[in-house]
C-alpha positions as CSV (number, residue, x, y, z in Angstrom):
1,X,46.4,138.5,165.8
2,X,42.9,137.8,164.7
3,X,41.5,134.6,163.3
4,X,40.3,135.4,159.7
5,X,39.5,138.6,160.6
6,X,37.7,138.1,163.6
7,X,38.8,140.5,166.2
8,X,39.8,139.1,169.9
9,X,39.4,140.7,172.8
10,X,39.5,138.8,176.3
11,X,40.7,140.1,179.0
12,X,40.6,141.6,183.1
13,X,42.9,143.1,185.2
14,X,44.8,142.1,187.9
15,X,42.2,144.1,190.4
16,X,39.1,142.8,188.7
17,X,40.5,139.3,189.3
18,X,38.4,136.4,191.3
19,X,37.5,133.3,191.0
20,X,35.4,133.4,187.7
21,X,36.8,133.4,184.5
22,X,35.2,134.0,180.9
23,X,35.6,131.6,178.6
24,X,34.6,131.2,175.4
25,X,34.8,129.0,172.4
26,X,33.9,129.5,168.3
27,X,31.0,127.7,167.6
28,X,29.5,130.2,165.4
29,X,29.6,130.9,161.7
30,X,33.0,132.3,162.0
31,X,34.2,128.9,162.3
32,X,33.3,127.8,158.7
33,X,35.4,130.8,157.6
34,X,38.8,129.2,158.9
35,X,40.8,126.8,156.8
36,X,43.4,126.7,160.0
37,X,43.5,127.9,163.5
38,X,46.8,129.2,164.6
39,X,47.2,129.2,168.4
40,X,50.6,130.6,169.6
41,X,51.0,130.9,173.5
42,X,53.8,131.4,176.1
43,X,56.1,128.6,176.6
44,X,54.5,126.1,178.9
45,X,57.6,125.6,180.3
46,X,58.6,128.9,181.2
47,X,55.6,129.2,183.6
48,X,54.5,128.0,186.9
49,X,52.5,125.2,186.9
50,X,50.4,126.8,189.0
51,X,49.2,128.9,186.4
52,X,47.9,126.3,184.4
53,X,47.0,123.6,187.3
54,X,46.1,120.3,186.2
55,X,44.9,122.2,182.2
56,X,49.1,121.8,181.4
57,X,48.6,118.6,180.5
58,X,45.6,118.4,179.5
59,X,46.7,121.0,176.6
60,X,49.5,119.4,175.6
61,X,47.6,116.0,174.8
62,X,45.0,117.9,173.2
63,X,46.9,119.2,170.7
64,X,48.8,115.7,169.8
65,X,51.9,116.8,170.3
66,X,52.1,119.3,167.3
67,X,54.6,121.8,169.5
68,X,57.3,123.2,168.1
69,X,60.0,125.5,169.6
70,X,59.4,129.2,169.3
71,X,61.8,130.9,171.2
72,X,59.8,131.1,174.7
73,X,56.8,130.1,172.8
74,X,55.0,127.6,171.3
75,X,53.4,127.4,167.8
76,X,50.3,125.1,167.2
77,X,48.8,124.7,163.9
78,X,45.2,123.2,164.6
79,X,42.8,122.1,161.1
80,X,39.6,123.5,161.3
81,X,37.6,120.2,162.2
82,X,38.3,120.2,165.8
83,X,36.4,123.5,166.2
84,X,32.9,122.0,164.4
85,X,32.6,119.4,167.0
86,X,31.5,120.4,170.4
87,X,34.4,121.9,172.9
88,X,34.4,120.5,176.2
89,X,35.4,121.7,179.2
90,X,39.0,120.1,179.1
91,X,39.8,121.5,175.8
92,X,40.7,124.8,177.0
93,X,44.0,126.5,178.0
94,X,44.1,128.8,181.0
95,X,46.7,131.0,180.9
96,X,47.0,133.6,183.7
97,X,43.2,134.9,183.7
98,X,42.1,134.0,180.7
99,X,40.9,130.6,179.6
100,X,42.3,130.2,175.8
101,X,40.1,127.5,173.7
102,X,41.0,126.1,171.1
103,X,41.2,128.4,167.8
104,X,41.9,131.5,169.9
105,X,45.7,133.0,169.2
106,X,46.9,134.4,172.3
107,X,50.5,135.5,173.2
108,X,51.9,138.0,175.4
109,X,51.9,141.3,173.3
110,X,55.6,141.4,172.2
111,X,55.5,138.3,170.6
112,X,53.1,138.9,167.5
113,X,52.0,142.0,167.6
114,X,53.0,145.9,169.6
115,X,49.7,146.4,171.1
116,X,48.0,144.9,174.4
117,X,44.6,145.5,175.9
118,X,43.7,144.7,179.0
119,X,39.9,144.3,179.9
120,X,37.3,143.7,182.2
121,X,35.0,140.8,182.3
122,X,32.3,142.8,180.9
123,X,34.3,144.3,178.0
124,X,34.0,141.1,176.2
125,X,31.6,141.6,173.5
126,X,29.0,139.0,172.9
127,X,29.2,139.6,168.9
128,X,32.6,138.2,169.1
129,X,31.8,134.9,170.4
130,X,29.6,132.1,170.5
131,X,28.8,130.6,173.4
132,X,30.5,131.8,177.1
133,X,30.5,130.2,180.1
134,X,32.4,130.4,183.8
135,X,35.1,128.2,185.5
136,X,37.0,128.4,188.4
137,X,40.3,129.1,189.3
138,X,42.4,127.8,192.5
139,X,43.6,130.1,195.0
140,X,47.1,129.2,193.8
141,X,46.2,129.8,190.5
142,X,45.2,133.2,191.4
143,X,48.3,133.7,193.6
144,X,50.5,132.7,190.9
145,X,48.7,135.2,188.4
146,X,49.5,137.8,190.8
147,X,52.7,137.5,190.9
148,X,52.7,137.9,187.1
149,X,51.1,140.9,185.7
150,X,53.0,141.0,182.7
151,X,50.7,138.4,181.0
152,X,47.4,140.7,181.2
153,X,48.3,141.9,178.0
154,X,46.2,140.4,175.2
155,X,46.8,140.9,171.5
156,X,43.8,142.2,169.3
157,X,43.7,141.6,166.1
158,X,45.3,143.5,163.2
159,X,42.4,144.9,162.4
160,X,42.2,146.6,165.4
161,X,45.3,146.8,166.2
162,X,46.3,150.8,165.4
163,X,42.3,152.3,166.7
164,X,43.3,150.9,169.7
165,X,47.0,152.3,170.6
166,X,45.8,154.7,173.5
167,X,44.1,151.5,175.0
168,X,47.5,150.0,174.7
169,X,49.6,152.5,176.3
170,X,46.9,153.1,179.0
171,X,47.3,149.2,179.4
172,X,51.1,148.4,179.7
173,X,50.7,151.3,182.1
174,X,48.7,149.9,184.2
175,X,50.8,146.6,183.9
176,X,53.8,148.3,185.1
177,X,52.1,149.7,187.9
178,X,51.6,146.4,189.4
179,X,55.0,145.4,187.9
180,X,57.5,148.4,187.5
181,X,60.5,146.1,186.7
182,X,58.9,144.4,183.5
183,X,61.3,144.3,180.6
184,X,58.8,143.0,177.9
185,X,56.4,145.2,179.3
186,X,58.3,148.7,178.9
187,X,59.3,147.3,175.5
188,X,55.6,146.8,174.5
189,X,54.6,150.4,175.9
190,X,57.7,151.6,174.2
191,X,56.3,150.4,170.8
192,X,53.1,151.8,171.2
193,X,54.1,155.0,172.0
194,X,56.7,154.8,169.1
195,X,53.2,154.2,166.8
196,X,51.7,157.5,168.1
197,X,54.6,159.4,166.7
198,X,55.9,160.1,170.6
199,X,59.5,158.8,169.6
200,X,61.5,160.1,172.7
201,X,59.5,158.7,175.5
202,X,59.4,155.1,173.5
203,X,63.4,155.3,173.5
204,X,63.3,155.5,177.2
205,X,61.2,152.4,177.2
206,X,63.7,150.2,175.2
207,X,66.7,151.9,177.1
208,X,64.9,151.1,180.2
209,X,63.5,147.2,178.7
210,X,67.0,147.2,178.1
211,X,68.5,147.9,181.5
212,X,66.3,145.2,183.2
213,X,67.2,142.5,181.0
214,X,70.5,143.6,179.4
215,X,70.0,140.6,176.3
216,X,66.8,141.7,175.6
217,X,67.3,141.0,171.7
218,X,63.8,142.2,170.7
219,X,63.8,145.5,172.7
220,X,67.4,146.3,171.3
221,X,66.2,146.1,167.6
222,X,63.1,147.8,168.6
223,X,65.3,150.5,169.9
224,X,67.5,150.8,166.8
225,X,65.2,150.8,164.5
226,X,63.0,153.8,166.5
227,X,66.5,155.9,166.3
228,X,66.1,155.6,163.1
229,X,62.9,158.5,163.2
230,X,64.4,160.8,165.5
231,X,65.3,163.9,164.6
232,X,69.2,164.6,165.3
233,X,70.6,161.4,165.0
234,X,73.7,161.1,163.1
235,X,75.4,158.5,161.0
236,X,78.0,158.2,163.6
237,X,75.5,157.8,166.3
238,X,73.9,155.0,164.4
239,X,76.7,152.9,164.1
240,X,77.9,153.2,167.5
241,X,74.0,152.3,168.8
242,X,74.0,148.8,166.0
243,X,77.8,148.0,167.2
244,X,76.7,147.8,170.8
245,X,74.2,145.2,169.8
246,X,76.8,143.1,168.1
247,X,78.6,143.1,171.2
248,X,76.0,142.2,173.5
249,X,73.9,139.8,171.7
250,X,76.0,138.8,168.4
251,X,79.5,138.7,169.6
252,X,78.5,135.8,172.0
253,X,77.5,133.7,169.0
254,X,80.7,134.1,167.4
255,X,82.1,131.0,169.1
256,X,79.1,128.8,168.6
257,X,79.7,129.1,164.8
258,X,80.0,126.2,162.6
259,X,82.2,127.3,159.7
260,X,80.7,126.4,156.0
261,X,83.0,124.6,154.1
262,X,85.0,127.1,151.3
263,X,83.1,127.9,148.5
264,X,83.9,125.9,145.7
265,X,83.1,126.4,141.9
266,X,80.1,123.4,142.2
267,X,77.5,125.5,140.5
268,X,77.0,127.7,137.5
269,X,75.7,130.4,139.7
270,X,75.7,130.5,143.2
271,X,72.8,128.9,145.3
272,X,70.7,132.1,146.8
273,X,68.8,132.7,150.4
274,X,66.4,134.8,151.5
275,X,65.4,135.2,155.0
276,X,62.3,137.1,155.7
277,X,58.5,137.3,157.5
278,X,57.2,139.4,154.7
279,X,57.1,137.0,151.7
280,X,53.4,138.7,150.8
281,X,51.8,142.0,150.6
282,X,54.0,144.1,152.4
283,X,56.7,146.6,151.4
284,X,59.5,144.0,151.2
285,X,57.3,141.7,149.3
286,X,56.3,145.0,146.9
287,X,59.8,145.5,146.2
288,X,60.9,142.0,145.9
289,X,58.7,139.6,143.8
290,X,59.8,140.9,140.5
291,X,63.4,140.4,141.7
292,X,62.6,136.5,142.4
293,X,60.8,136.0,139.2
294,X,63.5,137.2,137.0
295,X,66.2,135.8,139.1
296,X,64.1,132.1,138.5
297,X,64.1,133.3,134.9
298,X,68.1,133.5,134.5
299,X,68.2,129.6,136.1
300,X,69.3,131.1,140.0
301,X,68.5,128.7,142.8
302,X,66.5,130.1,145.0
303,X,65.5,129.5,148.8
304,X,63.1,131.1,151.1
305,X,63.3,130.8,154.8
306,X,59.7,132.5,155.5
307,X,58.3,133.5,159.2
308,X,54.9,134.7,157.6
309,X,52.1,133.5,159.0
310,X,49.6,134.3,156.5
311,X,49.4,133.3,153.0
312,X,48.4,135.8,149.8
313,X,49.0,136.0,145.5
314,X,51.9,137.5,146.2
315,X,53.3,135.0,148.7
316,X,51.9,132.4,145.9
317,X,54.0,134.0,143.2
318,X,57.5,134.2,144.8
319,X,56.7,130.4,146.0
320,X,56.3,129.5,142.7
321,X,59.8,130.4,141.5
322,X,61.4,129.4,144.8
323,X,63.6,126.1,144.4
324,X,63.1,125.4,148.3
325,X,60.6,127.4,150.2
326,X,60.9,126.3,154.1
327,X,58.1,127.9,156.9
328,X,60.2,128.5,159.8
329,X,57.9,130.3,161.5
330,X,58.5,128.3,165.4
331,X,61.9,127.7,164.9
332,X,64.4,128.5,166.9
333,X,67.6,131.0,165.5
334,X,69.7,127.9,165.7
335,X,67.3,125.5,163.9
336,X,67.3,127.5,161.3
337,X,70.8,128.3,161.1
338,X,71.3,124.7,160.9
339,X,68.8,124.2,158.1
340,X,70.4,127.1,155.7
341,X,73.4,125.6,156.7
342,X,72.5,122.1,155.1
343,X,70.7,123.6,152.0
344,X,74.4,124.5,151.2
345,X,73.0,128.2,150.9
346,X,76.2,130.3,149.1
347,X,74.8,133.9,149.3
348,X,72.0,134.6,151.9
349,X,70.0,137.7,152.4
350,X,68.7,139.6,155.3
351,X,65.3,140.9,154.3
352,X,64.3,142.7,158.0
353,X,66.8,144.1,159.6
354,X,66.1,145.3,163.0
355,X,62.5,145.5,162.4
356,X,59.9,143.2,163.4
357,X,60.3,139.5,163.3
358,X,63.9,139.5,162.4
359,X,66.3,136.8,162.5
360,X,69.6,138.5,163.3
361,X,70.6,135.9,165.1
362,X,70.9,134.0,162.7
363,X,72.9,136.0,160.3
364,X,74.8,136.4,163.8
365,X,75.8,132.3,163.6
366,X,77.0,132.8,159.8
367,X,75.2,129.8,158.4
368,X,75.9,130.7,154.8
369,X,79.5,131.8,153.7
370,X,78.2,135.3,152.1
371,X,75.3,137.2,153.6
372,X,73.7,140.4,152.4
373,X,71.4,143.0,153.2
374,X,68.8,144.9,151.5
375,X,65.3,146.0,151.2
376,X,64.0,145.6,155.1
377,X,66.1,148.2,157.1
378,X,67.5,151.2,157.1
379,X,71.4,151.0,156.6
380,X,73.8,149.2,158.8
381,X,73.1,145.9,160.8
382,X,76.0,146.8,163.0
383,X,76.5,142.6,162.7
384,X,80.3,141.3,161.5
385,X,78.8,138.6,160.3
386,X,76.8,140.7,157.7
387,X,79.5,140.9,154.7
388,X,77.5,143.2,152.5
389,X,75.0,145.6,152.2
390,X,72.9,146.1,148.8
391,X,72.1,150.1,148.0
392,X,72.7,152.9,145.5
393,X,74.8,156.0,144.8
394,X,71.8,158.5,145.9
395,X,71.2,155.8,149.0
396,X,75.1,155.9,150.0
397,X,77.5,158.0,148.8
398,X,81.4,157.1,149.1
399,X,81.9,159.7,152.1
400,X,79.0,157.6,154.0
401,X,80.7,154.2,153.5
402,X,82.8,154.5,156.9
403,X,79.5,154.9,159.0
404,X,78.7,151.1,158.1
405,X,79.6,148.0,159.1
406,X,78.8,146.0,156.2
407,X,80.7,146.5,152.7
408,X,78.7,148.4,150.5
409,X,77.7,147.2,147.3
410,X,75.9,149.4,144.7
411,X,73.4,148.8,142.4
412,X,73.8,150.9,139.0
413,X,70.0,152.2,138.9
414,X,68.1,152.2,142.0
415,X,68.6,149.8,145.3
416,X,65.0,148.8,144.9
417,X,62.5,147.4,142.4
418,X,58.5,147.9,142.5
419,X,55.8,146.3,142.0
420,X,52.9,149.0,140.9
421,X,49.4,147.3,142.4
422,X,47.4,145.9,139.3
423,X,44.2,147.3,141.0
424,X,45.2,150.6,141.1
425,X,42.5,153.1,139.7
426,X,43.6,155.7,136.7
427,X,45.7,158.9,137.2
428,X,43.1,161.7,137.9
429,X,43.3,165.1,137.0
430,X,45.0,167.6,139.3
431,X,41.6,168.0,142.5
432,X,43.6,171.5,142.5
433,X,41.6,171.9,139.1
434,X,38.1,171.6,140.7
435,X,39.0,172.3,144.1
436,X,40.1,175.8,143.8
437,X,43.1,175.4,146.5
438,X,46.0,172.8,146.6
439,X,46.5,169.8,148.5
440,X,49.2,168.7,150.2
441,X,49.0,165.2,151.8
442,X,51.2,162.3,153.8
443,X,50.4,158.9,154.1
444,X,52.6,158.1,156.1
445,X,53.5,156.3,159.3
446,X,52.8,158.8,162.2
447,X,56.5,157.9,163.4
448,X,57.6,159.8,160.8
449,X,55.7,163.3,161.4
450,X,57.9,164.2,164.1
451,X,57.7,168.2,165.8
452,X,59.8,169.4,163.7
453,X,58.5,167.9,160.6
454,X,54.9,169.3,162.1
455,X,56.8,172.9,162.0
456,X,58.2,173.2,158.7
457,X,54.7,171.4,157.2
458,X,52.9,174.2,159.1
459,X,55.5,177.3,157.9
460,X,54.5,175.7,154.2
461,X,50.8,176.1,155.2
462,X,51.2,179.4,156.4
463,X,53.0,180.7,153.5
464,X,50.3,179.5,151.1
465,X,47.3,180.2,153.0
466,X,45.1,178.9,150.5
467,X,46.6,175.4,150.3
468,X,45.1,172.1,152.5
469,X,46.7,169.3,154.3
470,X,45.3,165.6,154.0
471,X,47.2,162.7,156.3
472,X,46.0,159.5,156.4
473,X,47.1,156.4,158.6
474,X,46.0,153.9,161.2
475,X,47.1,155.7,164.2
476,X,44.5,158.6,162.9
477,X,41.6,156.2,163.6
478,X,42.5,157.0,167.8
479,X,40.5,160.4,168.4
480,X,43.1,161.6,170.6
481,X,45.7,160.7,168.5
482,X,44.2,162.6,166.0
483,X,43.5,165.6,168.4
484,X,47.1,165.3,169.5
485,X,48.1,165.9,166.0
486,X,45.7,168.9,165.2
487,X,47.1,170.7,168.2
488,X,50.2,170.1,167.0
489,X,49.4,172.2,163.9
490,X,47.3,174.8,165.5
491,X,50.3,175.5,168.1
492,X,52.1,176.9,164.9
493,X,49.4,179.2,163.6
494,X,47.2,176.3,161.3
495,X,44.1,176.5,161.3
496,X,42.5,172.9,162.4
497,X,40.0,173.6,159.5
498,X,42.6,173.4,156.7
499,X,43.8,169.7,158.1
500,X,41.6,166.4,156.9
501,X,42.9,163.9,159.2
502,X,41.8,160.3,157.8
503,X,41.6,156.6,159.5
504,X,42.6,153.7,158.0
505,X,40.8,152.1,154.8
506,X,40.8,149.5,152.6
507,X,44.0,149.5,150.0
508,X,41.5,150.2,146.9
509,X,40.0,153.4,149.1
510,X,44.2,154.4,149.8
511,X,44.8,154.1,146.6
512,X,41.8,155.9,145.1
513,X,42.6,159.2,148.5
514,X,45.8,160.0,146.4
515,X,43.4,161.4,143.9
516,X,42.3,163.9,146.3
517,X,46.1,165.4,146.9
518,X,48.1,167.7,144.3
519,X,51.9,166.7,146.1
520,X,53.1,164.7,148.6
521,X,55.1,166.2,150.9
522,X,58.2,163.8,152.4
523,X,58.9,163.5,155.7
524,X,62.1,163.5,157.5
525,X,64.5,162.0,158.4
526,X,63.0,159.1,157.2
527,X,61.6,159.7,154.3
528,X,58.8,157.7,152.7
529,X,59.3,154.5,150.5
530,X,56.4,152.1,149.4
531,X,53.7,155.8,150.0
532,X,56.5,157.1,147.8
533,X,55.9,154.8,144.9
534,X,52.1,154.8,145.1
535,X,51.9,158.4,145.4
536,X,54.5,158.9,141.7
537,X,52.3,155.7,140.5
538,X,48.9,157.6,141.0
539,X,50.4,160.9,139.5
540,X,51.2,162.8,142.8
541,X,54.7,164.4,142.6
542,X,56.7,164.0,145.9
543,X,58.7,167.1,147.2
544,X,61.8,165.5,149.3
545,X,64.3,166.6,151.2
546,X,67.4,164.2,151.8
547,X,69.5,164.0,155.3
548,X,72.9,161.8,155.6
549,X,70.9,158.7,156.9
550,X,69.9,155.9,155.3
551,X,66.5,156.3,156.2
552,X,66.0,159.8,154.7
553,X,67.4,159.5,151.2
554,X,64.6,156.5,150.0
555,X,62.3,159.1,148.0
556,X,65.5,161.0,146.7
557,X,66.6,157.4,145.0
558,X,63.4,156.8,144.0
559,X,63.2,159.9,142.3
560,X,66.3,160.1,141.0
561,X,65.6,156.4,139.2
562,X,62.9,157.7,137.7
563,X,64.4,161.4,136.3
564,X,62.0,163.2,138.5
565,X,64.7,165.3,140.0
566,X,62.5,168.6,139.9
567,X,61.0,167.9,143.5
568,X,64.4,167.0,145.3
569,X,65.3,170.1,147.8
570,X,69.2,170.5,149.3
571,X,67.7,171.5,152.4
572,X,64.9,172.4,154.0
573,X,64.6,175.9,153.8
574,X,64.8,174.8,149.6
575,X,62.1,172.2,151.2
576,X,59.8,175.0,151.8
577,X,60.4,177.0,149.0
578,X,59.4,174.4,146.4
579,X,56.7,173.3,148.1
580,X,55.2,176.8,148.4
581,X,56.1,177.6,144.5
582,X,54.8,174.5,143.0
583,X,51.9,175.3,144.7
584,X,51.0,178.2,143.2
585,X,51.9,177.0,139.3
586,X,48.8,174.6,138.3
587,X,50.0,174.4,135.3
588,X,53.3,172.9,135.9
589,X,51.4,170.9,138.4
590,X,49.4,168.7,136.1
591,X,52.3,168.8,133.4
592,X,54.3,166.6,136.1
593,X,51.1,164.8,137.0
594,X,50.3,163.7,133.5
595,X,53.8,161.9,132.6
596,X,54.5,160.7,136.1
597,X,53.1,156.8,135.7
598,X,54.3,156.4,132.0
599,X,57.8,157.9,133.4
600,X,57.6,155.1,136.3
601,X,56.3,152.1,134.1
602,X,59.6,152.8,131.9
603,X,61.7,153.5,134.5
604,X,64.6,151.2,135.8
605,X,62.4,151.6,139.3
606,X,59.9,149.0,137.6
607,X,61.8,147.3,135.2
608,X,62.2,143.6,136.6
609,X,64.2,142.3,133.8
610,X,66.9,144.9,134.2
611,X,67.0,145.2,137.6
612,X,67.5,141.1,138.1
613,X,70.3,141.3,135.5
614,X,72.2,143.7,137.6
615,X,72.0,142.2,140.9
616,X,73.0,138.7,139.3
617,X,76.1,140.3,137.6
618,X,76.9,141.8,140.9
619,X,76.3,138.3,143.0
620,X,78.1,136.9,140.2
621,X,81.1,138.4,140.6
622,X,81.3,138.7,144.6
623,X,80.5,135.1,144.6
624,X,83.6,134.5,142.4
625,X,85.6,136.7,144.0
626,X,85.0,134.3,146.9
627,X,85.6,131.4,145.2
628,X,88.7,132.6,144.2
């Protein structure tokens, strides 16, 4: 995680290890840019104190006490005036072999972020830093470090963070070199690989995370939620994979649970909480702040139990019509069981899932007496203590329900409510129209463009020789990544010429590459969701194909809640077909182009209003069949 956006890079290697150290500290202009310096580290405690030497201390005073508990972290919250003073030589952390000063976030990889690097001395660009100097470490220092080569992993910052996967997985390989029997580790290189799209050798990596530390929480979800891509996996294979997590890590819980008193008939409406650490400009924040500010409208109580970090308008807006917003980013699962548990919270919803930064055990100790999911994940929990799970007819039909542990309650219209981005540009004219040829394009994550969704993309290509293929995504920004992906298409008879494969941007350039693509072709089985509703709000229709899962059937609701069922194929061979025939009929192409944002904006998809009124007549009367 990067300060402001300053990337962070400090690193060696267990072989380049001696006795001098960089360190470095932020007296440079970057400094004025920071309101707050967030510094999150390893729990001192779970360390030997050789590690740190007589610096343990020292740290611990410097920072005034301001600890809190963050599972086997710490979380530190440091104002911007102690970095425009000079930094002495005391102020610094050293943690294995790096010396951490103040206003640098460090952490082992699978704390914040998916990606390590690990990197030489000289690696450390000067740009990056102000001032840099040496200091020694002790011989036991060194020796201790040794004996832990799990914490040469250093985060980058988001930025940088998807250019630099093949550094990652080169680096977590190295790491479990030196140590093969590395839980965190294998879980790390497991999400890395998962980033590049290479979905079967990151399952090994959580099975295996998972067999050297059995109630290894994080690599479980990380595994469940990677199923989720591959090709093959079946509704019942789901929901036997979530129910072995509830027995491992949230069965245990079960006895630990305080029971809420019954739910009495205290309020007009009941009391509402929502648990997430994507309150902001990410897809559960997209498909969520309308919902708040309509639900504040029709007098709810609202809560929010938020484990974001950073702060943005739309974080602003859902904090405005929050009753109680609470940063629990630090706290431990039982903390803040506790403190949902004294807000007197009667319905409380799961906004993550297995994905990252959940709190599932949480939900796991019951802390309100009705909890929900919806929006964050992909269908079932697999937790008892989940009671319901929000969705639609087109996300789960009747002959599904069995595959899911959770009761399934269905929205009338769609499961899902969007926010269109106020900065998007105007819907363009078909690029067909100038171009000469069609474009197909994806901007989607790479775990989604699995083999076989490379195949049946490429048999479209073929069939329509004259047609293109634009993808865009972080993971393109890696030249081999990229390479590794136009082999992929050449092995099935594409030419690499006919394939623009595009890095990362900023959201205004995203938004404005849809203009250059005449459809949008859906991957599977998970299917796209957020690129979905940018691509229908820019005027590019979507061709879909829904599967049984959960995961695969997002663009076919979306689609549906909007009456644009003309791109929704039974199968994939019907996948193909439209896809090659829409293709060849311009003129139907930019009669569907022309309607498609007017269709949206007065669709139920992005009608606030409506979509609030529903879900409070359906928490309405769960809640009072509760009561009752």
């Amino acid at each position: 995680m990067g300060l402001g956006g300053v990337p962070i890079q400090l690193n060696c290697s267990a072989d380049q290890l001696d006795r001098n150290f960089v360190i470095a500290d932020l007296m440079s202009d970057q400094s004025e840019k920071m309101q707050s310096i967030n510094v999150i580290g390893i729990g001192l405690k779970d360390l030997p104190v050789s590690l740190f030497g007589g610096l343990q201390t020292t740290a611990l005073m410097m920072l005034d006490g301001g600890c809190q508990g963050f599972g086997n972290r710490r979380h530190f919250s440091v104002p911007k005036s102690w970095l425009l003073r000079k930094i002495d030589a005391d102020d610094f952390f050293v943690v294995a072999n790096v010396h951490v000063p103040v206003g640098i976030c460090w952490s082992t990889p699978d704390h914040l972020a998916p990606h390590g690097v690990v990197r030489g001395i000289d690696d450390v660009h000067p740009r990056q830093f102000g001032k840099s100097c040496r200091r020694n470490l002790t011989d036991d220092q060194i020796a201790s470090f040794r004996k832990h080569p799990e914490l040469v992993g250093f985060i980058r910052s988001d930025q940088e963070r998807r250019p630099a996967i093949q550094s990652a997985i080169t680096c977590f390989r190295r790491a479990l070199k030196l140590k093969p029997s590395d839980a965190v580790a294998h879980s790390n290189l497991g999400t890395a690989l998962k980033d590049q799209g290479l979905l079967d050798e990151a399952v090994a990596c959580f099975r295996r995370a998972l067999e050297l530390k059995p109630d290894y929480t994080i690599a479980h979800s990380n595994l469940l939620l990677t199923l989720q891509y591959c090709d093959g996996v079946t509704l019942p294979e789901l929901a036997a994979a979530h129910a072995e997590f509830e027995r491992r890590h949230a069965a245990p819980l079960h006895r630990t649970i305080v029971r809420a008193a019954n739910i009495q008939n205290r309020r007009d409406r009941p009391r509402l909480g929502f648990v997430s650490a994507d309150f902001g400009r990410h897809p559960v924040g997209f498909f969520l702040v309308r919902v708040l500010e309509n639900l504040f409208q029709e007098k709810y109580e609202m809560f929010c139990y938020s484990d974001r970090n950073v702060k943005d308008d739309l974080t602003h807006r859902m904090q405005s019509v929050s009753m109680n917003w609470h940063d629990v980013l630090g706290m431990s699962d039982t903390r803040v069981a506790e403190l949902i548990r004294s807000d007197e919270i009667d319905i409380l919803f799961d906004l993550a899932g297995h994905t990252g930064h959940n709190r599932m055990l949480v939900f796991a100790r019951k802390p309100a007496p009705i909890q929900m999911t919806w929006i964050g994940y992909e269908g079932t929990t697999g937790l008892s203590a989940m009671d319901y799970l929000i969705a639609d007819q087109n996300m789960i039909p009747k002959e599904s329900e069995v595959h899911y542990r959770e009761r399934v309650l269905r929205m009338p219209d769609g499961y899902l409510c969007y926010e269109p981005p106020d900065s998007a540009p105007s819907v363009s004219p078909p690029p067909s129209l100038t171009n000469g040829y069609v474009t197909f394009g994806s901007f989607n994550n790479l775990a989604k463009i699995t083999p076989h969704v490379v195949k049946v993309w490429s048999e479209i290509l073929r069939r329509s020789p004259s047609t293109k293929l634009i993808m865009k995504y972080g993971g393109l920004g890696d030249p081999l990544v990229k390479q590794r992906y136009l082999d992929a298409f050449v092995a099935h008879g594409v030419d690499s010429q006919r394939l623009t494969l595009l890095p990362p941007s900023s959201y205004a350039e995203y938004l404005a590459s849809y203009c250059e693509v005449d459809f949008m072709l859906d991957p599977f089985p998970f299917s796209g969701s957020t690129t979905t509703c940018e691509a229908l709000w820019m005027g590019v229709p979507v061709i879909t194909c829904p599967f049984e899962t959960f995961a695969s059937r997002h663009s076919f609701s979306h689609l549906s809640n909007i009456g644009a069922t003309e791109t929704i194929a039974q199968s994939l061979d019907e996948y193909v077909e439209l896809a090659v025939s829409l293709s060849g009929d311009l003129s139907q192409m930019a009669a569907i182009r022309t309607r498609l944002r007017q269709r949206m904006q007065s669709s139920p998809l992005c009608d606030g209003h409506r979509f609030a009124a529903n879900l409070g007549a359906m928490l309405q009367s769960t809640w009072e069949s509760h009561v009752n």
